[in-house]
C-alpha positions as CSV (number, residue, x, y, z in Angstrom):
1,X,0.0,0.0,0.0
2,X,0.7,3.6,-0.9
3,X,0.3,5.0,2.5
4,X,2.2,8.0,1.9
5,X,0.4,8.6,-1.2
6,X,-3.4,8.3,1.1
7,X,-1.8,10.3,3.8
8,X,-1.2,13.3,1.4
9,X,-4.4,13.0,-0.1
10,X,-6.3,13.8,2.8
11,X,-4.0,16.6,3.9
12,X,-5.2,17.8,0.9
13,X,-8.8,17.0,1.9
14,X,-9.2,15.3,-1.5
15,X,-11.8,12.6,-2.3
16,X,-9.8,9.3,-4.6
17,X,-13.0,10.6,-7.3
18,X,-11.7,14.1,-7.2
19,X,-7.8,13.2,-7.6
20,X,-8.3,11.3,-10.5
21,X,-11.0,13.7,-12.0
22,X,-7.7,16.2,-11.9
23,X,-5.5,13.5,-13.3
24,X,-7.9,12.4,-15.9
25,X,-8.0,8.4,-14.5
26,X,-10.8,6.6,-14.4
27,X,-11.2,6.5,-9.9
28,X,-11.0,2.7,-9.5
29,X,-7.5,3.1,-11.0
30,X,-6.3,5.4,-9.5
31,X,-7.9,3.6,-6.3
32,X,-5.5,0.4,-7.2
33,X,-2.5,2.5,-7.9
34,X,-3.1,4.4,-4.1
35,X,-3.5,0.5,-2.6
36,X,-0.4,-0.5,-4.5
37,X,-1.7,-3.0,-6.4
38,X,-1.1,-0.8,-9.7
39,X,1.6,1.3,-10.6
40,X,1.1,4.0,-13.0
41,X,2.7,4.8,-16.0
42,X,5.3,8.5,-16.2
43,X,1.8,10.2,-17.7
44,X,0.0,9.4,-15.0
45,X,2.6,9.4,-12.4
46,X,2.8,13.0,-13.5
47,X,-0.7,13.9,-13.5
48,X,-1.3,12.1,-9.8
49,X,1.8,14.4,-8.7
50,X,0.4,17.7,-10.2
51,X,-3.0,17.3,-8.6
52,X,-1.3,16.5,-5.4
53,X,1.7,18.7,-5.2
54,X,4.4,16.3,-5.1
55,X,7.5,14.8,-7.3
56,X,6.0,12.2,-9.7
57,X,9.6,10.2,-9.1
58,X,8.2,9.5,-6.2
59,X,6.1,6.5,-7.6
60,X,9.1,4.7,-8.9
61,X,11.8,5.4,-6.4
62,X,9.2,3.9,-3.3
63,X,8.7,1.3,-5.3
64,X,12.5,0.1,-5.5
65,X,12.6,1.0,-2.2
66,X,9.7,-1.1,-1.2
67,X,11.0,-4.0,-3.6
68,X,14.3,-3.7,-1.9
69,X,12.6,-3.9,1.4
70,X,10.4,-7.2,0.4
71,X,13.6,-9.1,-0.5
72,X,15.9,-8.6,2.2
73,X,13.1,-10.4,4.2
């Protein structure tokens, strides 16, 4: 899970529908990409990040992180 990602949505006091009416996804996708079980592509990493305020190399470098994390276990 994206907990960071959820976290800063609601500091933004942001619905999942009104994020991804911003980054033009479809809400159940970008739904799955917040619970990790997606990961977007550069376009959309980019639109998610504009909405929100953020890096969108945040997306890929959590998930080597998190990748990293999972195998030293």
């Amino acid at each position: 899970m994206r907990s960071w990602l959820k976290e800063l949505r609601l500091q933004k006091g942001l619905t999942q529908y009104q994020v991804s009416e911003v980054a033009e996804i479809e809400r159940s996708y970008y739904t799955m990409i917040e619970q990790g079980n997606r990961n977007p592509s550069v376009w959309v990493a980019k639109r998610i990040a504009s909405s929100l305020g953020f890096e969108w190399t945040i997306f890929f470098e959590n998930q080597c992180n998190e990748t990293r994390q999972k195998q030293a276990i």
